[in-house]
C-alpha positions in Angstrom: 6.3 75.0 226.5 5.3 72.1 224.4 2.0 70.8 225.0 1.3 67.7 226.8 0.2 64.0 224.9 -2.8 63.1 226.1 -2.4 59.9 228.3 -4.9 58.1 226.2 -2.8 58.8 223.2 0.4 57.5 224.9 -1.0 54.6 225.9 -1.8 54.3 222.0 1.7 55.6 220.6 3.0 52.8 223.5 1.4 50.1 222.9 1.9 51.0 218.8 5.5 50.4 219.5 5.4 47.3 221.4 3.5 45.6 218.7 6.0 46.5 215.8 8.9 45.4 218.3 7.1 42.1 218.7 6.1 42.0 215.2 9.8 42.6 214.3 11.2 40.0 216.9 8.7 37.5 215.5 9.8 38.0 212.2 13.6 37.5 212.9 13.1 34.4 214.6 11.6 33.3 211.8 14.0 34.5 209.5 16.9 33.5 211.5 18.8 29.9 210.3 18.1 27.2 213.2 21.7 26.3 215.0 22.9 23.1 213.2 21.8 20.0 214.3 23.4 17.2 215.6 24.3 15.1 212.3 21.9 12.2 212.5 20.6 9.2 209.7 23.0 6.0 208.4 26.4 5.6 207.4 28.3 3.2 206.3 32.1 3.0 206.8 33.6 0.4 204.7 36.8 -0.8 207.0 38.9 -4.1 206.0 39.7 -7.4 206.7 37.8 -9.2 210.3 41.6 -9.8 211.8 43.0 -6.4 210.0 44.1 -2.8 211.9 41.1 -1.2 209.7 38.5 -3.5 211.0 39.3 -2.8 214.5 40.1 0.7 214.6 36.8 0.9 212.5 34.7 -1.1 215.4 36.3 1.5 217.9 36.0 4.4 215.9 32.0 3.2 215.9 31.2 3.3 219.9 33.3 7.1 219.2 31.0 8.1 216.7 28.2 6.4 218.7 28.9 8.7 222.1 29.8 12.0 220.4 27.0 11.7 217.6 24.1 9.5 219.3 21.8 10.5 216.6 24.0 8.8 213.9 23.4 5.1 212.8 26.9 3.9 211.7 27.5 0.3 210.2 30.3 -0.9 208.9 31.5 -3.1 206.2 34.0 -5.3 205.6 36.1 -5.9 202.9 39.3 -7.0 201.0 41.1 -3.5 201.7 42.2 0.3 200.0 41.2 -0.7 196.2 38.0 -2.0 197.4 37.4 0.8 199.9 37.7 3.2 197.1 35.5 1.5 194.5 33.0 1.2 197.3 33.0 4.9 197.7 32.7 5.9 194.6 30.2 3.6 194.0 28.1 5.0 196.7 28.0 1.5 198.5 29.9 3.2 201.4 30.2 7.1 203.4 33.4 6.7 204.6 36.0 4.4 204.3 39.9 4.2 205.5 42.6 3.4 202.5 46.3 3.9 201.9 47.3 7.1 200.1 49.2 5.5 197.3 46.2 2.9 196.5 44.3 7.1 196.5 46.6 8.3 194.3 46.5 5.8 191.8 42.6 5.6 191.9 42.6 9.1 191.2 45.5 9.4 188.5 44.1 6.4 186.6 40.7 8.2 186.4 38.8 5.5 187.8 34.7 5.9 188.3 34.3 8.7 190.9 38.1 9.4 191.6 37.1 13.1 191.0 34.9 13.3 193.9 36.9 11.8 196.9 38.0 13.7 199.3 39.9 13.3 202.6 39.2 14.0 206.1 42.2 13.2 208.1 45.6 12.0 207.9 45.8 8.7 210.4 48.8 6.4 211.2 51.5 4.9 209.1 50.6 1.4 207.7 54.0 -1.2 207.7 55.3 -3.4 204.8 56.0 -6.9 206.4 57.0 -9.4 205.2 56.2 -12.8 207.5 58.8 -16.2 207.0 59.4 -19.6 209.2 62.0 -18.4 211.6 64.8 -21.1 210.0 64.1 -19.6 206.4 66.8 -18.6 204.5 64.8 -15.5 202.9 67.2 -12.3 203.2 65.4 -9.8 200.7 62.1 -9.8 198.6 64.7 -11.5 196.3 65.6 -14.7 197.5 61.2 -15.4 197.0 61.9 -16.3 193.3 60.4 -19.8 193.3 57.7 -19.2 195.9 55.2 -19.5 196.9 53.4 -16.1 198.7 50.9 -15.0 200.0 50.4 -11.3 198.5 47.1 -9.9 199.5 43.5 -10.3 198.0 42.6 -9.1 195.4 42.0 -5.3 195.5 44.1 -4.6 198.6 46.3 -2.2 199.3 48.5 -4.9 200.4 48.6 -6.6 197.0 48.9 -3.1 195.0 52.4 -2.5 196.8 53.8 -6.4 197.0 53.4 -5.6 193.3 55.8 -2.6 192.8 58.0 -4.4 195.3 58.4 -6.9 192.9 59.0 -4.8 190.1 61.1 -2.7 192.0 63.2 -6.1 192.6 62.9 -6.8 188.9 60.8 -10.0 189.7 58.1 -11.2 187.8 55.0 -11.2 190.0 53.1 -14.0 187.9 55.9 -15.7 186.6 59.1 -15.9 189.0 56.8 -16.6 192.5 53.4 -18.9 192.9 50.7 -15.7 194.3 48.7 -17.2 196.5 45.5 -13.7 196.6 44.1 -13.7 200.1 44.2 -12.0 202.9 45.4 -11.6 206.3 42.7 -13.7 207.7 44.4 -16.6 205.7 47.9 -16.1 205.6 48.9 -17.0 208.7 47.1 -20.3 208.6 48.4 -20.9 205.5 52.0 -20.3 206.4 51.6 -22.6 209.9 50.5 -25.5 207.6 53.4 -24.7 204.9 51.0 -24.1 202.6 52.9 -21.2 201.5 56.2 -19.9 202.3 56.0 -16.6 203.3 53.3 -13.8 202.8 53.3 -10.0 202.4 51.5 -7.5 205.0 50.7 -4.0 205.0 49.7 -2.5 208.8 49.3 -1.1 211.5 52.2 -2.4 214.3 51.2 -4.6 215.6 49.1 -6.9 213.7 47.0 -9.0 215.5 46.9 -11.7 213.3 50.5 -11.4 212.9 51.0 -11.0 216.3 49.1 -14.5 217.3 51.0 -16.4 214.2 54.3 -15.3 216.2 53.2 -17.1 219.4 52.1 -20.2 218.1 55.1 -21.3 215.9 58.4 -19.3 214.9 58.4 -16.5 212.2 60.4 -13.2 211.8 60.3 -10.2 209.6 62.2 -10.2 206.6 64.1 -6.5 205.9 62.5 -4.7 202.8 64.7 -1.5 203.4 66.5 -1.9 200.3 64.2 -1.4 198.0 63.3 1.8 198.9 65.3 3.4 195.8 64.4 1.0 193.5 60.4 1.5 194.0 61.1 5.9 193.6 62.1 5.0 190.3 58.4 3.5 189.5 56.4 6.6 189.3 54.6 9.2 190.8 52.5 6.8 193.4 55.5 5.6 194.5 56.3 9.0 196.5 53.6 8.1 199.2 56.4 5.4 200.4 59.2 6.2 203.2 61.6 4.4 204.4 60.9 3.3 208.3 61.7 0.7 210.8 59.9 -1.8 212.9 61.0 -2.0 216.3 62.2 -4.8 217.8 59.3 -5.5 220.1 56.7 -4.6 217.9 56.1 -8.6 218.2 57.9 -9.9 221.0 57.1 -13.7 220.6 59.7 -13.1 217.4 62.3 -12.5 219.8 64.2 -10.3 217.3 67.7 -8.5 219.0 67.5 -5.2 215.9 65.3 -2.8 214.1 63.6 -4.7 210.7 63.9 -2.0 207.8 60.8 -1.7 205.5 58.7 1.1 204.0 55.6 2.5 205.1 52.5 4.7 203.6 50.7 6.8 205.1 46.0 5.9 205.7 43.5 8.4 204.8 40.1 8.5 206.3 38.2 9.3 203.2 34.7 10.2 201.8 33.3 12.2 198.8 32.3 15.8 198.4 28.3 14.7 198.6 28.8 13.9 202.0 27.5 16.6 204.3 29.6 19.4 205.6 28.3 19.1 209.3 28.6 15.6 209.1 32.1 15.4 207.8 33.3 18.1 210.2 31.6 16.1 213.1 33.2 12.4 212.1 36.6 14.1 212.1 36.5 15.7 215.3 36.0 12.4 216.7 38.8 10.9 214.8 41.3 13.5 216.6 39.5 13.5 220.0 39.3 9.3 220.1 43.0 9.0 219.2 44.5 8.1 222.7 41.3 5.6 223.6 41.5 3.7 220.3 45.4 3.6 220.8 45.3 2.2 224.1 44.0 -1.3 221.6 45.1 0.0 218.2 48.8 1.2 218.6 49.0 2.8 215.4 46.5 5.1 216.5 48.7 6.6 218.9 50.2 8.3 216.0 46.9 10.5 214.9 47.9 14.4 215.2 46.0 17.0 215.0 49.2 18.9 213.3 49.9 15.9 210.5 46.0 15.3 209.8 45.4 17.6 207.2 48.5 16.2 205.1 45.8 14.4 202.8 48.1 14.3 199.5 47.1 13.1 197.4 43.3 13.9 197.9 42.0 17.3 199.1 40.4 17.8 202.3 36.6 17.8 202.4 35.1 20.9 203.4 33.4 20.3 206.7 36.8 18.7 207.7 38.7 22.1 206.9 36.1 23.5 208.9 37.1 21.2 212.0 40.4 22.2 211.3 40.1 25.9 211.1 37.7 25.8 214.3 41.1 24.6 216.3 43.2 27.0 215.3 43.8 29.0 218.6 
């Protein structure tokens, strides 16, 4: 029969244990990484023009950001469009910034500062090439604009970069066979009304508000760019970003147009760098996907956000908190 432990030496042996379990737990929980916290500090997102889709999806994506992430201070910025969403990006003078995946591509494949480092968090809607004349003008194609003169975008918009190639594409001189006039959509319109121009380029969401109020107070239509879809593949490699699409007929009712207008469209990116914070990254794009059906009951195009297109980034590469987000869904 084994002999007995004293009960003063159990007590001892006991209590013995208990203090290197508590020791041990102690130690753990010291070891142990914290959960992640809720991404907090500033951002900027750089957006577009005041009257543009960017600006206002950018304002709405903000009171998003704001409810699911309260401890994040977002601003946003302003500014002439994708070339000058990109530069401010890799300049560091923005976080996050939306921009059209051709104006991406050829940031990236003419080695601009930073292009390297840019990275993509979600696919979002389709922007749409219009082009805006007086009702009773006799413009049929891009072609018939030779002699001029058009509005075709600031300088370093997206908007600009593709009126461009359309001209090339139409074997038009963009200096030389029109009158540019470079601003933006928060001119155009009043430009056209006054005739101070006769027609101007756009490149948006559908609808445009600022093309949408231009249609109710005096007469314009849409002017078919359809056919230049096979002339602009023949540009280069940038040019792949655009597909052939069609804008309905009531995407502006005021125009009162009876048929589909054919144009081209390219896809928007929602785009930081690889500095940015995994957490916070993977956090901004949740919101993106979950917001999509309150921002589109304002922003249309919105409607259009998928969680099964968004990680389509081409030509950038998806950040890495944002393949995180995307991973986490996978059933």
């Amino acid at each position: 029969m084994a002999p007995r432990t004293p009960l003063g030496r159990r007590r001892t042996v006991w209590a013995g244990a208990l203090s290197a379990a508590l020791l041990a737990l102690l130690t753990w929980s010291l070891a142990a990484p914290p959960e992640d916290p809720v991404p907090g500090g500033r951002i900027t997102v750089a957006t577009g023009v005041p009257t543009g889709v960017y600006a206002k999806y950018g304002a709405l994506l903000k009171e998003d950001l704001h409810r699911d992430l309260p401890a994040l201070d977002v601003r946003l910025r302003l500014s002439t469009g994708s070339v000058d969403n990109l530069r401010r990006l890799a300049s560091g003078d923005a976080d996050f910034a939306i921009a059209t995946a051709d104006a991406a591509a050829d940031y990236v494949d003419n080695d601009r500062p930073g292009g390297d480092r840019l990275r993509a968090c979600a696919r979002l809607y389709d922007d749409y090439m219009q082009l805006v004349v007086p009702r009773d003008a006799p413009a049929q194609s891009i072609r018939d604009l030779k002699g001029l003169k058009v509005g075709v975008g600031a300088e370093g918009s997206g908007v600009q970069l593709i009126t461009r190639r359309l001209f090339e594409a139409a074997g038009l001189d963009f200096a030389k066979d029109i009158t540019p006039v470079q601003v933006g959509i928060d001119r155009m319109p009043g430009l056209l009304e006054k005739g101070d121009i006769d027609a101007f380029f756009w490149s948006g969401g559908l609808p445009t508000n600022a093309v949408l109020s231009l249609s109710r107070r005096m007469p314009v239509r849409l002017v078919q760019l359809g056919d230049m879809i096979g002339p602009l593949r023949t540009l280069g490699r940038e040019t792949r970003f655009y597909r052939a699409a069609v804008m309905p007929a009531d995407a502006y009712p005021d125009m009162r147009a009876t048929e589909v207008v054919k144009t081209i469209a390219v896809a928007n990116l929602l785009i930081t760098t690889e500095d940015t914070d995994a957490r916070l990254t993977e956090g901004v794009t949740r919101t993106v996907i979950a917001s999509r059906d309150r921002i589109g009951q304002v922003v249309h195009a919105a409607q259009l956000v998928d969680l099964r297109t968004a990680v389509f980034t081409d030509p950038l590469p998806l950040h890495s908190g944002a393949r995180r987000y995307y991973v986490s869904t996978k059933p």
